[in-house]
C-alpha positions as CSV (number, residue, x, y, z in Angstrom):
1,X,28.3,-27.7,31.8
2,X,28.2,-27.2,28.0
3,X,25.0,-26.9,26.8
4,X,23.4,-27.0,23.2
5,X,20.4,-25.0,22.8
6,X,18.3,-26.6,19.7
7,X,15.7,-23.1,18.9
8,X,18.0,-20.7,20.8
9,X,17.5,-17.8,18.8
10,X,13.6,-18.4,19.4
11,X,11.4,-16.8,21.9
12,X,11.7,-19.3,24.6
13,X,14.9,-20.2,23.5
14,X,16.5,-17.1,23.6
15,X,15.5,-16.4,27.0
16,X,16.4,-19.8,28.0
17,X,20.0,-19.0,26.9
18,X,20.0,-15.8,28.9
19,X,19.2,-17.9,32.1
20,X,21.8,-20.7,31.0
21,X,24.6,-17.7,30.9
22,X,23.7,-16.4,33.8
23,X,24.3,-19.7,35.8
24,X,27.7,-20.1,33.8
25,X,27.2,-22.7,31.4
26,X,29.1,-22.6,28.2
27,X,25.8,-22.0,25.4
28,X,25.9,-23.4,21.6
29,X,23.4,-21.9,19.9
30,X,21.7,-24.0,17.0
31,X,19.3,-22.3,14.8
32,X,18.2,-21.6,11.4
33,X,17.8,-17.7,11.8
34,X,19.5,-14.9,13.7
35,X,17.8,-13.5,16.9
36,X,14.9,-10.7,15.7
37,X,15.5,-8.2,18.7
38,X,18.8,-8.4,19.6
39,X,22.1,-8.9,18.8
40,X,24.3,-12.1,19.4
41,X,24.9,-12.9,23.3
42,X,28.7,-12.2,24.3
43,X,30.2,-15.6,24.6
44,X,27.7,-17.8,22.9
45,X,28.8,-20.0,20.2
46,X,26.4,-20.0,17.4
47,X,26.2,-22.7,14.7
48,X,23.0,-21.6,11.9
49,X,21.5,-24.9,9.3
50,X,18.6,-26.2,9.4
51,X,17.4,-28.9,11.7
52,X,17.5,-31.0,8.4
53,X,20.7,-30.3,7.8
54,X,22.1,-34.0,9.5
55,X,26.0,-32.9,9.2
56,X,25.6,-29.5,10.9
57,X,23.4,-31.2,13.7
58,X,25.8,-34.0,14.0
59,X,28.4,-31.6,14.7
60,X,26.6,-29.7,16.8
61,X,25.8,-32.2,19.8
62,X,30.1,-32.6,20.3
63,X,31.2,-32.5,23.6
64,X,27.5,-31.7,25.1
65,X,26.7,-33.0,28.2
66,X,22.8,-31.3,28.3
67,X,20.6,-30.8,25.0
68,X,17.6,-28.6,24.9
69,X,15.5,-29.4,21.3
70,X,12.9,-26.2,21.4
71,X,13.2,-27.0,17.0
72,X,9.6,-27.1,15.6
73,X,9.2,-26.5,11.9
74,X,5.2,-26.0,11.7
75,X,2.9,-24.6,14.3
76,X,-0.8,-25.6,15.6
77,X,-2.2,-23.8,13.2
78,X,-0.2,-25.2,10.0
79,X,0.5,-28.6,11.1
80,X,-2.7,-29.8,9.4
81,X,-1.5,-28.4,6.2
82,X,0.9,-31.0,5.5
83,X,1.0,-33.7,8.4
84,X,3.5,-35.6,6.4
85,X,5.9,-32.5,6.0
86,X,5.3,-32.2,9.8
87,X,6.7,-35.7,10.7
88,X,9.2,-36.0,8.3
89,X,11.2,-32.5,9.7
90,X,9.8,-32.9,13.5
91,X,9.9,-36.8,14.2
92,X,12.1,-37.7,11.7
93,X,14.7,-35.5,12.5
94,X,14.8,-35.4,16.1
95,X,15.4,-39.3,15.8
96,X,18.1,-38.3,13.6
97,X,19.7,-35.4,16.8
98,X,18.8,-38.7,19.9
99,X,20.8,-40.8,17.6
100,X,23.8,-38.7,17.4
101,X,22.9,-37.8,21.6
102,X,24.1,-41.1,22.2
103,X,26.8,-41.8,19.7
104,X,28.6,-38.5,21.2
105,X,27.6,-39.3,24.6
106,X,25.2,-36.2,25.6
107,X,24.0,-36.9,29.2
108,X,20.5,-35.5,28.8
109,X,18.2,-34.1,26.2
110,X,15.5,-31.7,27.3
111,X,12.5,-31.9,25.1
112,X,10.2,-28.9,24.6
113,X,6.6,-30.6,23.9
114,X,3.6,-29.0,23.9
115,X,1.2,-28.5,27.1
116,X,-1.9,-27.3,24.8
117,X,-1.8,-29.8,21.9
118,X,-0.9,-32.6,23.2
119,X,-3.5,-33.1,25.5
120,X,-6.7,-32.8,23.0
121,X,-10.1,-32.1,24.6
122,X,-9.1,-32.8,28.4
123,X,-11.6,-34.9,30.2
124,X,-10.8,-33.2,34.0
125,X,-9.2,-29.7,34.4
126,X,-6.5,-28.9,35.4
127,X,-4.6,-31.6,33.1
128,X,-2.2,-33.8,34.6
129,X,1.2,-35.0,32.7
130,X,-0.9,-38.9,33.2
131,X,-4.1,-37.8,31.8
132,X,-5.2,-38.9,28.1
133,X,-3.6,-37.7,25.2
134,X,-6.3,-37.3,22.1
135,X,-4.5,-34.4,20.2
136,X,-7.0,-32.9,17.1
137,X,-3.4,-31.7,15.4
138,X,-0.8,-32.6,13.5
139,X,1.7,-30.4,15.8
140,X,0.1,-32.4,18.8
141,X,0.5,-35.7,16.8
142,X,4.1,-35.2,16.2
143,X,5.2,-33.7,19.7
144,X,3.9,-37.0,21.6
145,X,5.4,-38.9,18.9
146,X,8.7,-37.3,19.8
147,X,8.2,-37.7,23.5
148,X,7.3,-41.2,23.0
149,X,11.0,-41.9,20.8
150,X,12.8,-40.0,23.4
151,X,11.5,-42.6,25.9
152,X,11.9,-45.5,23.9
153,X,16.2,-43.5,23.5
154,X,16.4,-43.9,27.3
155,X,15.3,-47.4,27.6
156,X,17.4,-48.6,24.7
157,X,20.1,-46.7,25.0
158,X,20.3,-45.1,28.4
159,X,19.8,-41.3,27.1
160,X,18.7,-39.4,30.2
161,X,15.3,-37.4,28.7
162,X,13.0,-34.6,29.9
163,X,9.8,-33.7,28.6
164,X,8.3,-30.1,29.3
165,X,5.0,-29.4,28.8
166,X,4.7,-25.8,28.6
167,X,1.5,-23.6,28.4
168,X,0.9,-20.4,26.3
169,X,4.5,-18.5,26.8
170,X,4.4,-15.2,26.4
171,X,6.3,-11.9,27.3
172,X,9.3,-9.8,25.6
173,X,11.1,-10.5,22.4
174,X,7.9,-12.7,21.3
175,X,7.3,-11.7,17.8
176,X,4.4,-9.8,17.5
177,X,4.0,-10.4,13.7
178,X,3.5,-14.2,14.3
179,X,0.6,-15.9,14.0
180,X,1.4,-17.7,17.3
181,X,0.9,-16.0,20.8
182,X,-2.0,-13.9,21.1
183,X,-1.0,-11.3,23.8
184,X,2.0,-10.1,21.7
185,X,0.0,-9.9,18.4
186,X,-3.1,-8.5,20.6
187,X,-0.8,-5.8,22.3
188,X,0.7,-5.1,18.7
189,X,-2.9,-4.4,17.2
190,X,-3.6,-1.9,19.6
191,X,-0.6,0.0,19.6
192,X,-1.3,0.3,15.6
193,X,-5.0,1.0,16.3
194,X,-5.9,-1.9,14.6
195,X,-8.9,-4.2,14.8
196,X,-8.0,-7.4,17.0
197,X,-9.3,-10.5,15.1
198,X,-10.7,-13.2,17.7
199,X,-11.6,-16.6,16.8
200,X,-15.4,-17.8,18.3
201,X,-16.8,-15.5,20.9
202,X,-13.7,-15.4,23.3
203,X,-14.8,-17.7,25.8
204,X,-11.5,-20.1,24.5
205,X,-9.9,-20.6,28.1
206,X,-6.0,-20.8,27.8
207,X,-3.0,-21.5,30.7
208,X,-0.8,-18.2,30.0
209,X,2.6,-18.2,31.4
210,X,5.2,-15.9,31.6
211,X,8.5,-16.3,30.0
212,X,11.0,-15.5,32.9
213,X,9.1,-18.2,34.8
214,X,8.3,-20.5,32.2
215,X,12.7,-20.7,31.4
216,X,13.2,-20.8,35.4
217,X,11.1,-23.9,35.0
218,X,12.8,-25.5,32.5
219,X,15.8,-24.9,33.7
220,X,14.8,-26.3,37.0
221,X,13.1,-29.3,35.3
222,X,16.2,-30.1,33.5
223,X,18.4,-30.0,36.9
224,X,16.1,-33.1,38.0
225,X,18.2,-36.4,38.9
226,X,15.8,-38.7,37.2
227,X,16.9,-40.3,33.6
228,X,13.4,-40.0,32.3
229,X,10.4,-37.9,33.4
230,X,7.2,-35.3,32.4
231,X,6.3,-31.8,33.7
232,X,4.0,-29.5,33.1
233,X,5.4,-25.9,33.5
234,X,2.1,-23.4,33.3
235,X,0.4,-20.8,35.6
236,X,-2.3,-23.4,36.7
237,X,-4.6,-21.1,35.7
238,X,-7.6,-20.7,33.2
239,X,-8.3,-17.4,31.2
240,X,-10.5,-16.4,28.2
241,X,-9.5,-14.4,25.6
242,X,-12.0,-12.5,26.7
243,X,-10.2,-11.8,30.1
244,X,-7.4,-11.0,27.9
245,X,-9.3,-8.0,26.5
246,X,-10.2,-6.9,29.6
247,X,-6.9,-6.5,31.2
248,X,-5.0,-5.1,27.9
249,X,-7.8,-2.7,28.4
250,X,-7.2,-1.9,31.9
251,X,-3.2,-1.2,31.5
252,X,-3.9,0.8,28.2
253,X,-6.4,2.9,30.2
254,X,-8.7,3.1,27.3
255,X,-11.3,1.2,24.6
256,X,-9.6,-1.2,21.8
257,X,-11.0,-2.5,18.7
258,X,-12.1,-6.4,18.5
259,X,-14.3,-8.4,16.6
260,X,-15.3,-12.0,16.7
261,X,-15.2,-14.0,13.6
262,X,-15.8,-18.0,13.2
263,X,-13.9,-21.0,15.4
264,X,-11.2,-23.0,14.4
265,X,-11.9,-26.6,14.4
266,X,-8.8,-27.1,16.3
267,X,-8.8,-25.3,18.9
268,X,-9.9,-27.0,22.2
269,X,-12.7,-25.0,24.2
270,X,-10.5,-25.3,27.2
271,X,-7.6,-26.1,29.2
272,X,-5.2,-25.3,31.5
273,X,-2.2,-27.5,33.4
274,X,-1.9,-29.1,36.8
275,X,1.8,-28.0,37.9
276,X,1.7,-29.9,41.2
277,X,4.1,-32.3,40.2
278,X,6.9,-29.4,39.4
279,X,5.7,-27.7,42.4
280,X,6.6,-31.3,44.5
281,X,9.4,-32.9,42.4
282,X,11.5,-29.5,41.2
283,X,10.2,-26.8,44.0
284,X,9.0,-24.9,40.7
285,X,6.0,-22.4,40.7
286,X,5.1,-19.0,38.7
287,X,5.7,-15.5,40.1
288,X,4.7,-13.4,37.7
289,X,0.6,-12.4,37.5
290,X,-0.7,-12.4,34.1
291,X,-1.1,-8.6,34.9
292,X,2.5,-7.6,35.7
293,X,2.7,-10.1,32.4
294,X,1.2,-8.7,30.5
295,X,2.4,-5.0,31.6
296,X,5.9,-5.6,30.6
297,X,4.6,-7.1,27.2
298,X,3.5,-4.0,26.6
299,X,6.5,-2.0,27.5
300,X,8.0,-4.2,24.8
301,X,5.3,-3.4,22.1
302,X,5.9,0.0,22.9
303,X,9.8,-0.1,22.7
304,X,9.5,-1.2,19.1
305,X,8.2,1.8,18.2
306,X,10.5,4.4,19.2
């Protein structure tokens, strides 16, 4: 199949085009930036603009029978900042991409949401894809408001839609400068013998998957026969940051610097996903231990130093 990959230069969207090569798909690559840790994939097409940029996308979606959108122009923590610059690149924008989906006649768009945000303050652990939806961020906001037009795209116009909900990603080629991904940037602090910064007391409970399994999900999910449907893809798991610590500590075989510093209104005390319904519907589950995870993280941390 030929397949656009909206973000592919990303984390999770680089990996994803690894896995898409591998099962011999032809890969477009749209993104605004080159890869960070590597250099172009042999026999990917790469087209760079902006996600604003209406022409470029436009052109981008010919002759694609599967679209992955993985685009995001703000994170959890910025969102707030400027909730109207959030919806008018996010929401605005992907309306502008489902438009063009159906006027060159892509078969399927695979949305990357959010499996954190979205949800809010869950009322039950683990959180189901049918739960309530209460998200305390802009980010949140606009990812179910993008889930919610891609629905209303496949009952207008028949544009087959998938929605992933993934959990905390991490693993190799995450960028460890980011303010986004806390394994990575905890990994990097150590390696530097640097302080790690924690926000509360730790006890924050997160769903931390790893990124081979987290793709192999996705790619999975998007195999699915249905024209319109959810998953969660997550370990199923809770962990504190806390837990975090201890494990970095464990595989560096020594003491690390932390401290704890005050909360963030946004972030939710807890949650983690229920993946029975990818487990059921798409034979999907995690193989990787956050251990092992974590482990070749740091092989990566360490690789960027040599």
């Amino acid at each position: 199949m030929n397949i656009l990959v909206l973000g592919g230069n990303g984390f999770i969207g680089s990996h994803l085009v690894d896995k898409l090569v591998g099962e011999g798909h032809n890969v477009r690559v749209y993104d605004k930036y080159k890869e960070l840790f590597r250099k172009p994939v042999k026999g990917v097409e790469y087209c760079f603009g902006d996600f604003g940029n209406r022409g470029l996308i436009a052109n981008a979606v010919v002759n694609i029978d599967i679209a992955f959108h993985l685009i995001s122009t703000t994170l959890p923590k910025t969102s707030n900042d400027d909730p109207v610059y959030d919806v008018q690149s996010n929401v605005i924008e992907s309306l502008f991409l489902f438009e063009k989906c159906v006027e060159h006649r892509v078969k399927k768009v695979v949305f990357i949401s959010s499996g954190g945000t979205i949800y809010g303050k869950p009322k039950t652990l683990p959180v189901r894809e049918d739960d309530s939806k209460f998200p305390v961020c802009s980010y949140g906001i606009t990812k179910l408001m993008i889930e919610k037009y891609l629905f209303f795209f496949n009952k207008l116009y028949g544009l087959s839609g998938i929605i992933v909900r993934p959990s905390n990603a991490y693993g190799p080629r995450q960028n460890p400068e980011s303010v986004q991904g806390v394994i990575p940037v905890f990994l990097d602090k150590v390696k530097e013998d640097k302080v790690i910064e924690i926000w509360g007391d730790g006890e924050i409970v997160r769903d931390f998957i790893y990124i081979n399994d987290l793709v192999d999900g996705i790619y999975k999910a998007a195999l699915h026969s249905t024209s319109y449907t959810i998953f969660n893809i997550g370990s199923g798991v809770g962990h504190s940051i806390n837990e975090i610590l201890r494990i970095i500590r464990k595989i560096i075989g020594h003491e690390i610097k932390y401290s704890y510093t005050k909360n963030r209104p946004f972030d939710v005390p807890k949650i983690y996903l229920d993946i029975s319904k990818a487990k059921k519907e798409i034979s999907w589950e995690p193989i990787t231990s956050l251990d092992d995870g974590i482990k070749q993280t740091w092989e990566f941390i360490k690789s960027l130093y040599m």
